[in-house]
N, C-alpha and C positions, 0 to 999 in steps of 0.2 A: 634648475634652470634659472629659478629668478636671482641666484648666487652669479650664475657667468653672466648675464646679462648687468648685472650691476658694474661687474669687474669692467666689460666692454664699454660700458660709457664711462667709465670712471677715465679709463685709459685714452678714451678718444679725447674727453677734452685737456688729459694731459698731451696728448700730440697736437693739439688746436694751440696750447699756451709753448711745446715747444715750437711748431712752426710759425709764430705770432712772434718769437724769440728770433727764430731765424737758422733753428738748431737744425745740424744736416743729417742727422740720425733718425731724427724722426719715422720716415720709413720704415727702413727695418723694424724700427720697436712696433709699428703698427702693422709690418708682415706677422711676425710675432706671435702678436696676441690672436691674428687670426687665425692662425694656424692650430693652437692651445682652444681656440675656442672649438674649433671642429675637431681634434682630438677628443674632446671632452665630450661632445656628441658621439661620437661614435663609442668611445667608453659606456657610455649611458646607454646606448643603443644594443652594446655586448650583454650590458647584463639584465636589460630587460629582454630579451632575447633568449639570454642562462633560464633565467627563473620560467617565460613562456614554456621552454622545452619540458623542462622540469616538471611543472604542473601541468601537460599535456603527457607524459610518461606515466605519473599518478591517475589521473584520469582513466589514461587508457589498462591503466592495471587494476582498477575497480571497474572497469567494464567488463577486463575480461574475468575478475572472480562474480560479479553480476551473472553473467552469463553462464558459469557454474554451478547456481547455487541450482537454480531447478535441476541439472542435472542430482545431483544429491537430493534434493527431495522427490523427486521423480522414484529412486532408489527408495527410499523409503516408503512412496507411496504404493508402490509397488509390490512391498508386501501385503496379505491379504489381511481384513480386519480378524481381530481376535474371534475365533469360530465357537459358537456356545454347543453344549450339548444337550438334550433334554437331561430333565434329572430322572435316576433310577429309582422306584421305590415296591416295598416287599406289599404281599397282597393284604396288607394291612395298612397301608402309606408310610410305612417306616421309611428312612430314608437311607437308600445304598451306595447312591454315589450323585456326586452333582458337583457342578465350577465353581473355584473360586477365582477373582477375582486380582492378576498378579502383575509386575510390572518384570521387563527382560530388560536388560541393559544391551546398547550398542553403542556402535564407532562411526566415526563419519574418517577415514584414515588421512584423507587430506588436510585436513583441519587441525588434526594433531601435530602439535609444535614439539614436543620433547616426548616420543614414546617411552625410554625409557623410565620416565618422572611419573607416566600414566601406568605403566606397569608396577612399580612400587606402592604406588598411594592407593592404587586397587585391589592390590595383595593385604595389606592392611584391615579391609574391610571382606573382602573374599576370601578364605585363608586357601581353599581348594582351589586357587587360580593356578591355572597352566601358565607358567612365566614365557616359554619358548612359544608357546603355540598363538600367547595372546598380544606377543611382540612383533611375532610375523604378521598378525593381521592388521595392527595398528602399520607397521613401517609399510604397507602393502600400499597401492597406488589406485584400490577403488574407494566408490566411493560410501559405502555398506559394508560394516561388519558385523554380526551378532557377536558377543563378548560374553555374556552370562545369561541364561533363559532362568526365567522365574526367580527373581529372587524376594528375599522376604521383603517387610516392610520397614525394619529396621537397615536394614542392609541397603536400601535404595536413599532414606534418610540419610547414613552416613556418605555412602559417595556424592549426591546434592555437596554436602556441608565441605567436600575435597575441593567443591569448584573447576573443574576440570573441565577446558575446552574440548570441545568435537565429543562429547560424551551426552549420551542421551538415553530415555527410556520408552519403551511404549508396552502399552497394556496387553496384557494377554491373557488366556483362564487355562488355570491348572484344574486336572482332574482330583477329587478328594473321596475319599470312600471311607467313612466312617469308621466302618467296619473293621478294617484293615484286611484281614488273611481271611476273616470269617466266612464270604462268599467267593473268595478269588476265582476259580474254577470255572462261577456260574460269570460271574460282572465281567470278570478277563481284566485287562486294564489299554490304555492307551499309549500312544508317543509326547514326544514335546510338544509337534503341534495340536495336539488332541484330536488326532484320529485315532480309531481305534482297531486295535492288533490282534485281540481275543477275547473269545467269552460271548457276551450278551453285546459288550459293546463294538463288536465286530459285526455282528449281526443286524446292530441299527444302522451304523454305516451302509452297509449293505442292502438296506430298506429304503436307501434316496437320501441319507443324512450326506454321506460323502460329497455326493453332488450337490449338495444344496453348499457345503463348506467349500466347493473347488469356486464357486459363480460369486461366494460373498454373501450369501444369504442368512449367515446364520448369525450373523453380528449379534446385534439387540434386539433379534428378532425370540421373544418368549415363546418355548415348547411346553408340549404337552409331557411331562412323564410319563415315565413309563410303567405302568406297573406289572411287574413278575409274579408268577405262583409262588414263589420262596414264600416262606413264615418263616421272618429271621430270628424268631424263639428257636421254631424248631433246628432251626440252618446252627445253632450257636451250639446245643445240645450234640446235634448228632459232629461237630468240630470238635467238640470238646471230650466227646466219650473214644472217636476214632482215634484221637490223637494221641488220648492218656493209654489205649489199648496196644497202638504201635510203639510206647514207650514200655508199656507193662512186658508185653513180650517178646520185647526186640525185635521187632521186625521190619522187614523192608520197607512198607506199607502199608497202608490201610484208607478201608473208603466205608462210605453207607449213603444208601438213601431212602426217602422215602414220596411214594406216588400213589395218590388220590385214584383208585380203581375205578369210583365211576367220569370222571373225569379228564384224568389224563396229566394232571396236573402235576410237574414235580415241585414237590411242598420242602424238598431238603433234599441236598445232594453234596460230599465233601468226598476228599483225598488228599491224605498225608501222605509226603511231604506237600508242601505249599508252598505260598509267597504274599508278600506284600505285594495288592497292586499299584500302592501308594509310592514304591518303590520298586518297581519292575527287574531293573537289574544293579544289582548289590556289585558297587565297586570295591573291589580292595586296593590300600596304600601306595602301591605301586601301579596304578592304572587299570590292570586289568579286573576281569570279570568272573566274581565269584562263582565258577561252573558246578559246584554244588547246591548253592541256592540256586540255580538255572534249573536243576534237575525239579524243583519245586513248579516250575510252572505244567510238566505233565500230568494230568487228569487222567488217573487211574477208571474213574467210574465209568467213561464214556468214550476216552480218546485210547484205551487199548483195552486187547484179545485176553480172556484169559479160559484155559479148561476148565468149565465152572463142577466140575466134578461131581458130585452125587443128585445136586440139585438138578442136573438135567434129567435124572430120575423121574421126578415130577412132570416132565413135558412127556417120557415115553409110556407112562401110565396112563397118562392122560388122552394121547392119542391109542391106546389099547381101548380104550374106555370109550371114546368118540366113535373108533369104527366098529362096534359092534362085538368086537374079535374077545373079549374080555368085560364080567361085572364084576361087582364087590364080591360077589359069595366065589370066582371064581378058586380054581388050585391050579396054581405053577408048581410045576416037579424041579427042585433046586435041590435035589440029594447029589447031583454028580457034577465036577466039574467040567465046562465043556472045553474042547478041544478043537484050534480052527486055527489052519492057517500057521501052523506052526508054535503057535500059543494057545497057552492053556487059561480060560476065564474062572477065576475061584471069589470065594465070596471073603472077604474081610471077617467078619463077626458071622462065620457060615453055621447053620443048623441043621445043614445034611437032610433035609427033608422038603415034602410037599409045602406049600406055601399059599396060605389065602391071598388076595390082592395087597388087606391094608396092613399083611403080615412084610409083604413083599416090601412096600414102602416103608413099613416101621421098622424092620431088620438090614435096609437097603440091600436087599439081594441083587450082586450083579450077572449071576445065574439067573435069575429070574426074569431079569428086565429085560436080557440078550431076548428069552425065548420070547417076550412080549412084543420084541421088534423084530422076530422072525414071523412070528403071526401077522404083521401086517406089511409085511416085504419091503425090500429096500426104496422101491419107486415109490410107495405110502409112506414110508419115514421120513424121505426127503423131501415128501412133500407137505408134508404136517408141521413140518420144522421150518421149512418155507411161510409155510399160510400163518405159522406163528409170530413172521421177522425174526426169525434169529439165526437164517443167512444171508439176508441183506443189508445194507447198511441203514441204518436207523434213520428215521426222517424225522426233524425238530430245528427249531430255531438254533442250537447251538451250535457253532463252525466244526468243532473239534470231535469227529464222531469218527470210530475205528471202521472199519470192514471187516466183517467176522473171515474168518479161514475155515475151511471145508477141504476135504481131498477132490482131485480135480474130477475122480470117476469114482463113482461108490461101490464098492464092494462088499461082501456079507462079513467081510473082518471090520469093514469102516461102519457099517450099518452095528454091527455088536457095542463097539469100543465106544461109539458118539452114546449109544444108547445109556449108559453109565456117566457119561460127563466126557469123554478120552476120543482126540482125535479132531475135533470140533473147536475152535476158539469161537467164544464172543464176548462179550463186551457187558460186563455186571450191569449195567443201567438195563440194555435190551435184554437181558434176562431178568429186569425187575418187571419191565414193560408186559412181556410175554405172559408172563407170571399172573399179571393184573385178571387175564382173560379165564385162569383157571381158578377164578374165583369172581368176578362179577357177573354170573351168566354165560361166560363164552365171547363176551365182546371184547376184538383186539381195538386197543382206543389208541389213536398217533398221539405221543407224547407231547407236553409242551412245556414252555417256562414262561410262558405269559399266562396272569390269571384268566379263567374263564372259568362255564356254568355248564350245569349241567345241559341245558338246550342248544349250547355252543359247541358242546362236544359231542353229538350226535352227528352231526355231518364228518365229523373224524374217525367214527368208528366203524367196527365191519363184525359181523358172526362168522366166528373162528370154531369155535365150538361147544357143543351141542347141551343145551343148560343142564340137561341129567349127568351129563358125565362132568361138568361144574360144578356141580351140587354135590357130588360125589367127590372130585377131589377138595370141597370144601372142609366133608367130611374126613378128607383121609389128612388134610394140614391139620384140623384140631385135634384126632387121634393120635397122631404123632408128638403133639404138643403139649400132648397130656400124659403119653405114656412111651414115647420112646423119645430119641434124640434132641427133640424141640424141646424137653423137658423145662435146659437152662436159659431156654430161653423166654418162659412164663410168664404172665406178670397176673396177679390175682385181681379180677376183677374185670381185665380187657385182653382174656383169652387170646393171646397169642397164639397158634399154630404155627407149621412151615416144617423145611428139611433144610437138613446138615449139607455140608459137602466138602470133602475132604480130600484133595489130588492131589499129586507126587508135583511139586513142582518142574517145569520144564526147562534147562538150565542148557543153551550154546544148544538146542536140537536132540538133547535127551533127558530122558525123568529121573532127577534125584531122589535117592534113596532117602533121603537125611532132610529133606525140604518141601516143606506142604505149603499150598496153595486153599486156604480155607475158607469156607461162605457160607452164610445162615440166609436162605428164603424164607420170606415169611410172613404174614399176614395178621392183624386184627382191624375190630375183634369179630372173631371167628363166628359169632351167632349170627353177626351181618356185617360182612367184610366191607372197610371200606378204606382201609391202606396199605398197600404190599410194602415192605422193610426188608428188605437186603443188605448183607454186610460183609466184608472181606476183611482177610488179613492174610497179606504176603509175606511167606517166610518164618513165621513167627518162631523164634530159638526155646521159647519157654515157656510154661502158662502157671498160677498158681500153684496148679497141682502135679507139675513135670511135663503136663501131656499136652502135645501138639496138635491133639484133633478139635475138629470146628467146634464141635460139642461144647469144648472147653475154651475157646476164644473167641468164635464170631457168633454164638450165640449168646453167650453175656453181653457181651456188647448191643442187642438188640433189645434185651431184658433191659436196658440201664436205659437206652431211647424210649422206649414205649412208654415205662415207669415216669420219666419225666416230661415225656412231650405229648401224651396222649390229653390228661387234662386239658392242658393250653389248645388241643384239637378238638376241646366240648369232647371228648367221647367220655360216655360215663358208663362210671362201674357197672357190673352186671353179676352178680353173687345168685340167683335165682335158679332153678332146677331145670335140668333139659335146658336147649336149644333149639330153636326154630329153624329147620331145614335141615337138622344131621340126624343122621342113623346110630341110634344106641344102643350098644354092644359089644362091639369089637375090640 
């Protein structure tokens, strides 16, 4: 401005000296200039006007990505805080499972300037990135995406160092379990967001943890632990002897456990195959999911049926013995096979004769045990087997528990055939449970996986049956354990007892000729019972010695448990004469 106003006077008093002159142009040069002078305003006027527009366009496009941004964090905050867990630990405070501490990577996809650039420089540092999957979420038009959950700490260092806009992290806790496969069964494991799917930690959820995780509750808010009956000595032992035994003899599976008789407590419980719950499901290279390792998360002890075969022996002895109908001194006639129904009952290891009671049990006569459970008739069988749980479904903190199978209407071929093990499925665990009562007194005690005492477990328990006829089958596990079938299954010093049991496996709804279903009951130590030990092995192709009977695989295997875990359980030797509370002689 101060440029044309100089010009304009410059020029006026040159038309002052022209018309001083007398010059007749004058005019015109002074229409002219004023005309140039208001063009030049208006020129000035266009482009302060350009630039107004300009920076009122700027303006209004950071208002409206302004106006954006909480929509994006709003998105973000909207997920819920990282959810903690209590920690898990074994009835010694060992440590089973607890949070760590991790960061997840996201996308904010608006923000993203070049996805393809973001997908390269991420593949670099993730090498397992999904390139198609993690391209569509970046080009995508919200304003949230999760991109990689949990990653390590090196891993979240290098993409920082990539610089990469619209890229972010936020905190979150992974489940970690010590242990690894050692308790899977019992812990279970979780999801990404750390709830939990199976096991113990299904069960917390369950107890109000969930809801405390849906409200936000469980941020930095510190929990109590948890602590379990497991003794993860023993829990490591009885993994480690099941595991080398379903490899020793090929077999499909294997479990064992073991439970505190006056208590209730399970101190050890495993099943091979397994899994990591550190790794719940094992991906292979091309996407999908190892359905062999899957097959690992079934729970042989507790989540299925199986015909526990000669060990239900033990329960129809045991109710002969309760109703009166039968003593120790009595004789079963097992000279002949019987005949029912179209099927003929014969004995395995038959001796064609009369039979005392702990003959009966040490020879496992199934001639003998038929007629023990025709003495107390089929409405007394199925109800002894009832009062015992072992055809209802098992009550206990763990999610994963079978329903025994029973025939819908009993008959005196179903009352024979259960009486032996055949016809009847349940569930190894509740036949350990069962178990417990024919050897502490008669009291059936509700299982648990949480530690507790012994004045804790008195309101869980009930008289099932009758202490003499407990005292007596305590008598008949250590005779057996000393001189017939329990033999290898001994350990010098903490008198082991129990029975075999030995069934045809059941394959597609009929019994294989060629395939046993094998299991040792069992008990020490015997002079004062104070943990029932049970042991399976499904299938086994082979044993040491050629032979497929429980004798020879699921009763070593109980021998190798006891041998090393009874120590670690205070129980001490006992080499001294006689026993307190059994009958010597038989």
């Amino acid at each position: 401005m101060a440029t044309i106003s100089h010009i304009f006077r410059r020029r006026s008093r040159s038309h002052l000296r022209m018309e001083a002159s007398g010059c007749r142009e004058a005019p015109i040069i002074l229409g002219r200039a004023k005309r140039r002078v208001r063009m030049g305003k208006h020129r000035l006027g266009l482009i302060m006007l350009s630039f107004t527009i300009v920076y009122l366009g700027l303006g209004a496009r950071l208002v409206q990505y302004g106006l954006a941004t909480p929509e994006i964090t709003n998105s973000i905050n909207a997920i819920p805080p990282p959810a903690a867990r209590p920690d898990i630990i074994d009835r010694n405070g060992e440590l089973l499972a607890t949070d760590l501490n991790m960061m997840s990577l996201y996308a904010e996809p608006i923000r993203i300037v070049d996805a393809d650039e973001v997908v390269e420089k991420l593949a670099t540092v993730i090498p397992d990135l999904d390139w198609g999957t993690t391209h569509r979420k970046l080009r995508s038009k919200s304003a949230f995406q999760w991109l990689k959950r949990q990653l390590t700490p090196r891993q979240q260092a290098d993409i920082l160092a990539l610089g990469l806009p619209g890229i972010g992290f936020r905190p979150e806790k992974r489940r970690f379990y010590p242990g690894g496969a050692t308790a899977s069964h019992i812990l279970g494991h979780v999801n990404v967001d750390n709830r939990g799917l199976a096991g113990m930690e299904r069960y917390i959820d369950r107890q109000g943890l969930a809801d405390l995780m849906t409200v936000g509750m469980t941020g930095n808010t510190p929990l109590e632990p948890v602590r379990l009956s497991i003794d993860l000595r023993v829990q490591s032992i009885v993994r480690s002897v099941i595991e080398k035994a379903m490899h020793s003899y090929h077999a499909e599976a294997a479990g064992a456990v073991v439970l505190d008789v006056h208590t209730g407590e399970i101190l050890a419980m495993a099943s091979v195959p397994d899994y990591d719950p550190n790794q719940p499901s094992r991906m292979l290279p091309d996407g999908s999911i190892d359905t062999e390792y899957e097959k690992g998360w079934f729970n042989r002890m507790s989540n299925a049926t199986f015909e526990m075969g000669s060990t239900i022996k033990s329960f129809t002895i045991a109710m002969g013995l309760d109703s009166g109908k039968i003593v120790l001194d009595s004789v079963v006639d097992a000279s002949r096979p019987i005949r029912m129904g179209g099927f003929t009952i014969n004995d395995f290891h038959g001796r064609h004769r009369p039979l005392t009671v702990p003959e009966v049990f040490r020879y496992s006569s199934n001639i003998a045990t038929v007629k023990i459970a025709e003495m107390v008739g089929i409405e007394g069988h199925k109800e002894f087997l009832t009062r015992l749980g072992l055809l209802s479904r098992l009550e206990t903190e763990l999610p994963e528990i079978a329903t025994p199978t029973q025939p819908p209407t009993w008959k005196r071929i179903h009352s024979a055939t259960i009486s032996y093990g055949h016809g009847m499925a349940t569930t190894p665990l509740q036949t350990a449970v069962a178990a417990a009562a024919l050897v502490n007194g008669g009291k059936l005690i509700q299982p648990t996986f949480l530690a507790r005492n012994d004045e804790e477990a008195a309101p869980a328990s009930v008289q099932v049956l009758d202490e003499k006829a407990s005292a007596d089958m305590r008598h008949l596990f250590d005779w057996n354990g000393k001189t017939g079938s329990g033999r290898s299954a001994d350990v010098p010093g903490f008198h082991v007892g129990g029975k075999t049991g030995t069934a045809d496996k059941v394959v597609n709804g009929r019994y294989a000729t060629d395939l046993n279903f094998n299991a040792f009951l069992g008990s020490f130590p015997m002079h004062d019972p104070r943990y029932v030990v049970l042991s399976i092995i499904d299938a086994p192709l082979t044993g040491e010695s050629g032979r497929r009977l429980a004798a020879y695989t699921a009763a070593p295997m109980i021998k190798e448990i006891v041998s090393r875990a009874a120590p670690l359980l205070g129980v001490k030797p006992y080499f001294g004469p006689g026993q307190s509370g059994l009958l010597i002689g038989y």
